[in-house]
Chimera marker file (.cmm) of the C-alpha trace (Angstrom):
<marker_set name="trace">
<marker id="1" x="80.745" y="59.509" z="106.881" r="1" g="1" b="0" radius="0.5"/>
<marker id="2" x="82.743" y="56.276" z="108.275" r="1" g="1" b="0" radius="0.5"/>
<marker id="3" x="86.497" y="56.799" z="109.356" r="1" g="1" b="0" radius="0.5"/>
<marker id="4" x="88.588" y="53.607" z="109.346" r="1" g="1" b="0" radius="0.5"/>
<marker id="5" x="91.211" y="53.568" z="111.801" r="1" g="1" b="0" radius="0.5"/>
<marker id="6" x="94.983" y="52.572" z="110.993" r="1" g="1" b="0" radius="0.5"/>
<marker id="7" x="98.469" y="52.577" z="112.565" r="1" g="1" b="0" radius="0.5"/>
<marker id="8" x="100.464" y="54.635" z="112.825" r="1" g="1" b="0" radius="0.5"/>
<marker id="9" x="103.720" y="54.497" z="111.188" r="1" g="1" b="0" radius="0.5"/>
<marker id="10" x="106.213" y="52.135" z="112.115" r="1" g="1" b="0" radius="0.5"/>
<marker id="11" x="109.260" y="54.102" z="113.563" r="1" g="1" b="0" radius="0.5"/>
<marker id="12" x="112.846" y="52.994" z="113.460" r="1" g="1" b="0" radius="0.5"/>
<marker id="13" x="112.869" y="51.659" z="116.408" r="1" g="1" b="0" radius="0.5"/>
<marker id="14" x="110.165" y="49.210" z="116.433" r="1" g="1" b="0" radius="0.5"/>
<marker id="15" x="111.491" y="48.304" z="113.226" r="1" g="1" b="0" radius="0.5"/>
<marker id="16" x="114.655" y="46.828" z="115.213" r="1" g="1" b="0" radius="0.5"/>
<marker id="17" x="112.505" y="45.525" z="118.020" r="1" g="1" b="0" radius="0.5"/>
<marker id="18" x="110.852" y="43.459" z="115.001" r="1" g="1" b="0" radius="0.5"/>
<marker id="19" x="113.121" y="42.818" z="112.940" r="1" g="1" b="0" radius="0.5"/>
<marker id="20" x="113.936" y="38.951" z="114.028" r="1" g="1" b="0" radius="0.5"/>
<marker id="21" x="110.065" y="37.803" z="113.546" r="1" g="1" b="0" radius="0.5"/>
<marker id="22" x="109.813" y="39.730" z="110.750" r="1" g="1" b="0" radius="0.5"/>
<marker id="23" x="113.332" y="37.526" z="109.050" r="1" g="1" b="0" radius="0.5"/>
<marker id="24" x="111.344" y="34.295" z="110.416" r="1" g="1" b="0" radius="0.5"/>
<marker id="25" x="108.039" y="35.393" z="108.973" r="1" g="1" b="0" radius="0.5"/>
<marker id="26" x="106.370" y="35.626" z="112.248" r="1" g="1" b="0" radius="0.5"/>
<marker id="27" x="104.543" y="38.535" z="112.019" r="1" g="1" b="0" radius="0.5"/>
<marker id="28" x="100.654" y="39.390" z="110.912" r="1" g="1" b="0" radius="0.5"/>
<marker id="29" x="100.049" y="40.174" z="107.753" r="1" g="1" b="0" radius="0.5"/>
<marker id="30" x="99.241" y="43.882" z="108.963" r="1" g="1" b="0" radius="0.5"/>
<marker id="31" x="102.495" y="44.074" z="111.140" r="1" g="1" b="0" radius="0.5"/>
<marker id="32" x="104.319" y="42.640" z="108.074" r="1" g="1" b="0" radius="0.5"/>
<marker id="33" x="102.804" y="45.510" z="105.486" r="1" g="1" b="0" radius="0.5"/>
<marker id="34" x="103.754" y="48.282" z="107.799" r="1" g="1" b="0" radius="0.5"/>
<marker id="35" x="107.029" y="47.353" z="108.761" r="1" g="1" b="0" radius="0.5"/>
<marker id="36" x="107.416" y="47.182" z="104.169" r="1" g="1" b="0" radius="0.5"/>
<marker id="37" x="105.729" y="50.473" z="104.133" r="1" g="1" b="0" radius="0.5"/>
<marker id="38" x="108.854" y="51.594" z="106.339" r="1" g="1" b="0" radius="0.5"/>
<marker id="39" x="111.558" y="50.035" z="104.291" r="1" g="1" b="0" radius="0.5"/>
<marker id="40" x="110.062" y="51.561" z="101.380" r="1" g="1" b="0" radius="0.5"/>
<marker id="41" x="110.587" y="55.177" z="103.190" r="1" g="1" b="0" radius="0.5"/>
<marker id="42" x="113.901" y="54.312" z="105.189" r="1" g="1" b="0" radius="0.5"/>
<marker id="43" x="117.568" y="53.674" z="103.844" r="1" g="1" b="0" radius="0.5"/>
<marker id="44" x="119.030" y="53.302" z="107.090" r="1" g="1" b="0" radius="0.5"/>
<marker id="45" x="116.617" y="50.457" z="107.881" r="1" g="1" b="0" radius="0.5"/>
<marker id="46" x="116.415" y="49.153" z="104.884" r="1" g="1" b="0" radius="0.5"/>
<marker id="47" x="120.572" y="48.580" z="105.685" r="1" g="1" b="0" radius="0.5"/>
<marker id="48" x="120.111" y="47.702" z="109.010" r="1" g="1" b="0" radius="0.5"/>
<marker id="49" x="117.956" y="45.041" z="107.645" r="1" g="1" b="0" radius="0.5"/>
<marker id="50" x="120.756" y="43.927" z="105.138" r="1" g="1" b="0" radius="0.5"/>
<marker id="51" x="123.543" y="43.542" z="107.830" r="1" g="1" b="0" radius="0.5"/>
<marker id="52" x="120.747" y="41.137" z="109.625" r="1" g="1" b="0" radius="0.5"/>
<marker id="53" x="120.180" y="39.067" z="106.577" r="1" g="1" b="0" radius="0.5"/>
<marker id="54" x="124.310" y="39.025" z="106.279" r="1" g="1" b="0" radius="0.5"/>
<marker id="55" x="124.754" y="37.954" z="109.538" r="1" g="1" b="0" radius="0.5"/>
<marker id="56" x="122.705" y="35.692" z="110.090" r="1" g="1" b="0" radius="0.5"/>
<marker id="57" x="123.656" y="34.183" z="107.064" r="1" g="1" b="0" radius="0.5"/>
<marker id="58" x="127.996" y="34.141" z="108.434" r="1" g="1" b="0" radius="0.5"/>
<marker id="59" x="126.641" y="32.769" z="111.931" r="1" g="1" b="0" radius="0.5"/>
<marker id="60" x="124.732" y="30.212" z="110.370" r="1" g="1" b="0" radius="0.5"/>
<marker id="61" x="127.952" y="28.854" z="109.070" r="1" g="1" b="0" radius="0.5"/>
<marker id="62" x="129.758" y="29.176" z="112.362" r="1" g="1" b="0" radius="0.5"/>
<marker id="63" x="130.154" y="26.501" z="114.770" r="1" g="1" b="0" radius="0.5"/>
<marker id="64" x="130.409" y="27.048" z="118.701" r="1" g="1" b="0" radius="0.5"/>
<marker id="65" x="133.948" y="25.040" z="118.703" r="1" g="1" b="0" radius="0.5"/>
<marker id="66" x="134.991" y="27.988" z="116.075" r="1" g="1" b="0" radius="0.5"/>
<marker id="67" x="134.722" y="30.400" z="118.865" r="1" g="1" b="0" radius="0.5"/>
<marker id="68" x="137.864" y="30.803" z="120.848" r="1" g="1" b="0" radius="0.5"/>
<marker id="69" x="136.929" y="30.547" z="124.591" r="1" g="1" b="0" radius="0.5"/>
<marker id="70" x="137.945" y="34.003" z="125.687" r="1" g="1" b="0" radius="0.5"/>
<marker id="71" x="135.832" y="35.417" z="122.659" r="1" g="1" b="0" radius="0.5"/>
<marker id="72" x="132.934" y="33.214" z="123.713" r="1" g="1" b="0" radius="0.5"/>
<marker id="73" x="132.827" y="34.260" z="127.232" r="1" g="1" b="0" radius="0.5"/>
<marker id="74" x="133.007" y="38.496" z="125.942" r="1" g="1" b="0" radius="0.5"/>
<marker id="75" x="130.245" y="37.878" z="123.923" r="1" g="1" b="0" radius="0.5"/>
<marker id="76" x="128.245" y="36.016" z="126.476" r="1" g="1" b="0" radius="0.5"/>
<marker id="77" x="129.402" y="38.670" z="128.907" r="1" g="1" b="0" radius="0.5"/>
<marker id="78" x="127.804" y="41.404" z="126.790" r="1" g="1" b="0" radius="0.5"/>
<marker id="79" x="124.677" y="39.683" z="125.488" r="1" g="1" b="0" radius="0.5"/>
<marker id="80" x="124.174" y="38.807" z="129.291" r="1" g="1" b="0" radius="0.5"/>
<marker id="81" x="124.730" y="42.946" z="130.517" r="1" g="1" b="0" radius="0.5"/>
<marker id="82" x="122.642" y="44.302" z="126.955" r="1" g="1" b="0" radius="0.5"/>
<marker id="83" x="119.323" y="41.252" z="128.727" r="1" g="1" b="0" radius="0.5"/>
<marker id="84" x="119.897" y="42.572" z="132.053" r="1" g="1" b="0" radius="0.5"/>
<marker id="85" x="119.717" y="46.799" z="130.900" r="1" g="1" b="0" radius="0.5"/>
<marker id="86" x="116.735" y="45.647" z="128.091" r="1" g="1" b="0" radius="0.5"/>
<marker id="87" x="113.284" y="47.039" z="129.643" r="1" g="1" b="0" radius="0.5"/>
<marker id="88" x="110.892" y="44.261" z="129.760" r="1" g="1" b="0" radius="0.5"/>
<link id1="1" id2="2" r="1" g="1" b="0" radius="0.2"/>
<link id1="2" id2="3" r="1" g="1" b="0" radius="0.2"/>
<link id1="3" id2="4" r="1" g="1" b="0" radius="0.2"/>
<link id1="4" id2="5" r="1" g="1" b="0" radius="0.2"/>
<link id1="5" id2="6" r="1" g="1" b="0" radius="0.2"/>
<link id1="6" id2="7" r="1" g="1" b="0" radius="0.2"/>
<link id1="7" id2="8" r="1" g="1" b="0" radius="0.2"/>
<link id1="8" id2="9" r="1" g="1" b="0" radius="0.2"/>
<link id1="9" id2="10" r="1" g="1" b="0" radius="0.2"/>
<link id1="10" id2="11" r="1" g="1" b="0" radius="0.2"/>
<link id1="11" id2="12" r="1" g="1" b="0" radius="0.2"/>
<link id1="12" id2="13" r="1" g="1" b="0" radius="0.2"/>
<link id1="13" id2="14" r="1" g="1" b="0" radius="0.2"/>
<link id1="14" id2="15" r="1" g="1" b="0" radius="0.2"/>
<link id1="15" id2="16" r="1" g="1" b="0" radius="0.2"/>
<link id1="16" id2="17" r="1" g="1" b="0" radius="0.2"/>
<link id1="17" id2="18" r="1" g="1" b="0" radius="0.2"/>
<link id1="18" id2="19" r="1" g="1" b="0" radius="0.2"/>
<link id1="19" id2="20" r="1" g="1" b="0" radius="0.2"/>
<link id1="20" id2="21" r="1" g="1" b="0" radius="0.2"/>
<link id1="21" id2="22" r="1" g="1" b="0" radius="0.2"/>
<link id1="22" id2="23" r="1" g="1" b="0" radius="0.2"/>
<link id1="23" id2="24" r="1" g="1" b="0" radius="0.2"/>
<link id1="24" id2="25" r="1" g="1" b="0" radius="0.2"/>
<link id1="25" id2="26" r="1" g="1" b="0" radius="0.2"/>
<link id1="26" id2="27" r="1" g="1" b="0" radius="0.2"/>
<link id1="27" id2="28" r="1" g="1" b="0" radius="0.2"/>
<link id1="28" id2="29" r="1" g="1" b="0" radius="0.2"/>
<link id1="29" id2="30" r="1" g="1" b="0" radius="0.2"/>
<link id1="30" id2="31" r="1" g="1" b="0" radius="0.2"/>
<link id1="31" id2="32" r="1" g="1" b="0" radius="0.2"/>
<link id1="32" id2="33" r="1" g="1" b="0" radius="0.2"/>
<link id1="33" id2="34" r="1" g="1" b="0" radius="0.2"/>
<link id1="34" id2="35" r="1" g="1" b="0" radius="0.2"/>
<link id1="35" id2="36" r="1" g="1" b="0" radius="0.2"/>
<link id1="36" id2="37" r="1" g="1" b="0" radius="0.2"/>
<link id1="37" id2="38" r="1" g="1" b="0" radius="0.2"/>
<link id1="38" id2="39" r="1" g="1" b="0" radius="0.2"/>
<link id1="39" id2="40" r="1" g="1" b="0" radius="0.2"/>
<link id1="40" id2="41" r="1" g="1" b="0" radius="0.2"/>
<link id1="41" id2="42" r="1" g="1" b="0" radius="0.2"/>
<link id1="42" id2="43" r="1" g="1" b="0" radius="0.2"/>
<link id1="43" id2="44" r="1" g="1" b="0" radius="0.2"/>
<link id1="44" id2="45" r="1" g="1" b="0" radius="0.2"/>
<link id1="45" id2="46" r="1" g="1" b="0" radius="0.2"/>
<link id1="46" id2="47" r="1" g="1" b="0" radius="0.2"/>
<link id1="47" id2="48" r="1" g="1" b="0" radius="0.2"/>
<link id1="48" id2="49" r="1" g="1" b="0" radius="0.2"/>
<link id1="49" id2="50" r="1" g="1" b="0" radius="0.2"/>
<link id1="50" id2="51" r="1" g="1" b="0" radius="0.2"/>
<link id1="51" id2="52" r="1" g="1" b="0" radius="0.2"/>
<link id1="52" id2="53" r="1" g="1" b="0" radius="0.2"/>
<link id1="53" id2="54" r="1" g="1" b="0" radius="0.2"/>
<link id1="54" id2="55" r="1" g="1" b="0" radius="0.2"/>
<link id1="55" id2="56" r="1" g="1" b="0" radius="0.2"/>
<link id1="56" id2="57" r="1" g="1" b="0" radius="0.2"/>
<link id1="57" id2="58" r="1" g="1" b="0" radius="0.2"/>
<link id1="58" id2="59" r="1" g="1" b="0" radius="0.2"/>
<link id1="59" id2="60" r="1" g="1" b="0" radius="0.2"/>
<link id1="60" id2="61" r="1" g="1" b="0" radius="0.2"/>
<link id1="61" id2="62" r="1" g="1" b="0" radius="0.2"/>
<link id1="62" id2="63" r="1" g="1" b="0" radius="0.2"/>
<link id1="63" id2="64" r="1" g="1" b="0" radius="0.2"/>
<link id1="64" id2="65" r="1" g="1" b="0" radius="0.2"/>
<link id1="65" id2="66" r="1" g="1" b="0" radius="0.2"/>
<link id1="66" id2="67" r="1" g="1" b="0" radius="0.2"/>
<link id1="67" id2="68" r="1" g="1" b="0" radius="0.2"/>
<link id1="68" id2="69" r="1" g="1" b="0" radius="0.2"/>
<link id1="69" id2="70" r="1" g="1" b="0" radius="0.2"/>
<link id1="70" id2="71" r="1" g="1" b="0" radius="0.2"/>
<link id1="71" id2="72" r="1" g="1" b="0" radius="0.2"/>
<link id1="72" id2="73" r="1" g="1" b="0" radius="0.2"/>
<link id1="73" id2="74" r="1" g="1" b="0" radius="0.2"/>
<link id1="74" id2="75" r="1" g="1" b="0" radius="0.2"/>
<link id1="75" id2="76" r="1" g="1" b="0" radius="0.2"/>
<link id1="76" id2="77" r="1" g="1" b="0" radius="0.2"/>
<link id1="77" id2="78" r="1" g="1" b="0" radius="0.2"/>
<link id1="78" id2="79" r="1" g="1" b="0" radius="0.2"/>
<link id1="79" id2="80" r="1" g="1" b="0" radius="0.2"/>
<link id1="80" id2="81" r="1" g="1" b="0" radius="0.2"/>
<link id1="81" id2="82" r="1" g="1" b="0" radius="0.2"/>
<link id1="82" id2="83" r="1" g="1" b="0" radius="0.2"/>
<link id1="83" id2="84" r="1" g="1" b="0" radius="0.2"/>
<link id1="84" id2="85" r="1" g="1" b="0" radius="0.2"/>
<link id1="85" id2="86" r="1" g="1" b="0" radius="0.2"/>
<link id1="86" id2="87" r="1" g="1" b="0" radius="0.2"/>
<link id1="87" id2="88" r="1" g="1" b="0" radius="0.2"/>
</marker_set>
């Protein structure tokens, strides 16, 4: 009798911790067909993975100069406190 060994399932949050390489198609082949396997089990992600596509598509289109300077430096102001809290 041979046992194979596989994965476990993806759960929703390494979903979102993957999400970027999986948009840039910088994932494995194995990471790729169980991060599918959850979006084929998961509405919520399967969103979440939506409002990525959408925005990246809207920021794409937006240019730095488009950003007022007070908005810039609340964003960068967040982003900055979210990298400092992130474990890692």
């Amino acid at each position: 009798m041979t046992t194979t060994m596989t994965e476990p399932e993806m759960t929703c949050h390494e979903l979102v911790e993957l999400v970027t390489e999986y948009l840039e198609d910088a994932m494995t082949a194995s990471e790729r067909e169980r991060l599918e396997q959850h979006l084929a089990a998961c509405g919520p992600c399967v969103r979440y993975l939506d409002q990525m596509r959408r925005t990246i598509q809207s920021v794409g289109h937006l240019h730095e100069e488009a950003i007022a300077p007070a908005a810039r430096n609340g964003l960068l102001r967040v982003f900055r406190a979210w990298k400092s809290e992130a474990p890692g």
